[in-house]
BAFI-3210 file (N, C-alpha, C; in Angstrom, 3 decimals, decimal comma, padded with zeros to 6 digits):
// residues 53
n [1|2|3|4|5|6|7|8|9|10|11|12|13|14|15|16|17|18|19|20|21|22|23|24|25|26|27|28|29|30|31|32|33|34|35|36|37|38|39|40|41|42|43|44|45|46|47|48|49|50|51|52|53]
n.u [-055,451|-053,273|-053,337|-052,215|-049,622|-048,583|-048,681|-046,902|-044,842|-044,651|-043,882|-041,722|-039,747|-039,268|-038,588|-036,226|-034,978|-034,776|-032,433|-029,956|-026,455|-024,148|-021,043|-018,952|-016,975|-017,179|-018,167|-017,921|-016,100|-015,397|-012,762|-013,211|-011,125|-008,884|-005,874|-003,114|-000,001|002,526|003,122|003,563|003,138|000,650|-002,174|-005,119|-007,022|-009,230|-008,581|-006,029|-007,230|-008,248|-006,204|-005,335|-002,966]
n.v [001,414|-000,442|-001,352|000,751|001,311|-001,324|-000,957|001,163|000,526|-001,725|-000,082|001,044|-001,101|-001,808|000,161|000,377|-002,086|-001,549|-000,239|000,814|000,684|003,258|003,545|005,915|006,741|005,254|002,296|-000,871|-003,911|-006,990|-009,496|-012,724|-014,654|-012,796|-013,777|-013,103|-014,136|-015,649|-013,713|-013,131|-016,059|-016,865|-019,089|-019,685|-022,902|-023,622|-022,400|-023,343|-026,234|-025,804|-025,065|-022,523|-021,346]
n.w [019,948|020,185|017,426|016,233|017,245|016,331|013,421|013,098|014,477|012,444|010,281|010,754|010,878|008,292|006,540|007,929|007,475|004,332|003,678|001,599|001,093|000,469|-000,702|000,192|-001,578|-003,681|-005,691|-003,760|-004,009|-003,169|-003,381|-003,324|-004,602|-004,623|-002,694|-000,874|-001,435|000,537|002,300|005,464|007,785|008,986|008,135|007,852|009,129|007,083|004,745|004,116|003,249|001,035|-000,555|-000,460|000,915]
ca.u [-054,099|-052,838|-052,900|-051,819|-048,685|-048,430|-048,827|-045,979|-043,354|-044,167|-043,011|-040,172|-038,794|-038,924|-037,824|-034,769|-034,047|-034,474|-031,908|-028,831|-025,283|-023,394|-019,653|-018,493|-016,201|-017,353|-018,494|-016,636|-015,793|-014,530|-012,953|-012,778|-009,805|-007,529|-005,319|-002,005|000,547|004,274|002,720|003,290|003,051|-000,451|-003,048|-006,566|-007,010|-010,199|-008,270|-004,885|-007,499|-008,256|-004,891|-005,017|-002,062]
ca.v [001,884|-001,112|-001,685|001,905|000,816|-002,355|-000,725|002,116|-000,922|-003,129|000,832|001,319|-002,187|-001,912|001,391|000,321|-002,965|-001,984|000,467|000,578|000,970|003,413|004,590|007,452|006,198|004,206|000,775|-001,461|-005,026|-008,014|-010,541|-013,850|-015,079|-012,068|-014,187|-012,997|-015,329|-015,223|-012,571|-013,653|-017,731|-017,550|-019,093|-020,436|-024,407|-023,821|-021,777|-024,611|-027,153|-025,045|-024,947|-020,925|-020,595]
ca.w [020,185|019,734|016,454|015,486|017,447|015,209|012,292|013,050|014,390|011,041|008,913|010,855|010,415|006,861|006,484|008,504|006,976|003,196|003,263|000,268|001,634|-000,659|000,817|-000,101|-002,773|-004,775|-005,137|-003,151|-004,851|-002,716|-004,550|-002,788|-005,132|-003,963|-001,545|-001,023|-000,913|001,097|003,278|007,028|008,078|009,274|007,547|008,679|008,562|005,907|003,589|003,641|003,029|-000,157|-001,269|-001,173|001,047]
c.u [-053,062|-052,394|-052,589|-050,157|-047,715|-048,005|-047,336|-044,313|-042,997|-043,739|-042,247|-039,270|-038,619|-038,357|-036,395|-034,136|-034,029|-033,358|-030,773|-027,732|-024,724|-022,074|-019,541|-017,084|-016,347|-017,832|-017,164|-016,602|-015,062|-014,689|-012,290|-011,361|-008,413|-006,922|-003,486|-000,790|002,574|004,121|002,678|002,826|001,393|-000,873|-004,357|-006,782|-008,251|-009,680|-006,649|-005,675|-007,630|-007,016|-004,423|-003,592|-000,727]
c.v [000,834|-001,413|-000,583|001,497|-000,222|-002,079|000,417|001,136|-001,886|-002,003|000,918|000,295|-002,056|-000,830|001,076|-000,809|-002,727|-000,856|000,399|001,273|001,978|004,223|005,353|007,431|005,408|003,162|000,370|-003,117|-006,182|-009,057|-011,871|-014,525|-014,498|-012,277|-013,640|-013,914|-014,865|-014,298|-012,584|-015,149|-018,007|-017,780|-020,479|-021,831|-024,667|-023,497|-022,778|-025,427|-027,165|-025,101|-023,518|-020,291|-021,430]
c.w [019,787|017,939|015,248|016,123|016,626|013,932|012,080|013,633|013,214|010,015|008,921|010,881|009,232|006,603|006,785|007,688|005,187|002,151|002,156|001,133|-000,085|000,126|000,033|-001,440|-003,589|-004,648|-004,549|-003,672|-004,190|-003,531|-003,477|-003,330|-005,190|-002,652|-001,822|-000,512|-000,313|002,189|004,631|006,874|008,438|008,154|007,870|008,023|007,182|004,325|003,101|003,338|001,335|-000,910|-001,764|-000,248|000,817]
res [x|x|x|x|x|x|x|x|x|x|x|x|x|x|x|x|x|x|x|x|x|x|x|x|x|x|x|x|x|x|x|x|x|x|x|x|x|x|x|x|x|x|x|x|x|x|x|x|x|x|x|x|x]
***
């Protein structure tokens, strides 16, 4: 019993983790170098060290 148990927990992990995201529109494309600048005063101490704001 055991190792029919085993064997049906090690399908449904994989099953679950090797799924493909697709949204409903399209690919989706983040571009790390789209910072907008002038846009409100915050900006996070990693990204001023950067020189992106």
């Amino acid at each position: 019993m055991k190792i029919i148990l085993l064997c049906f927990s090690t399908l449904l992990t994989f099953g679950l983790s090797a799924g493909a995201v697709h949204p409903p529109h399209g690919s989706v494309v983040i571009d790390p170098d789209n910072h907008h600048e002038g846009h409100g005063d915050f900006c996070p101490s990693g990204q001023a060290k950067k020189g992106r704001c």
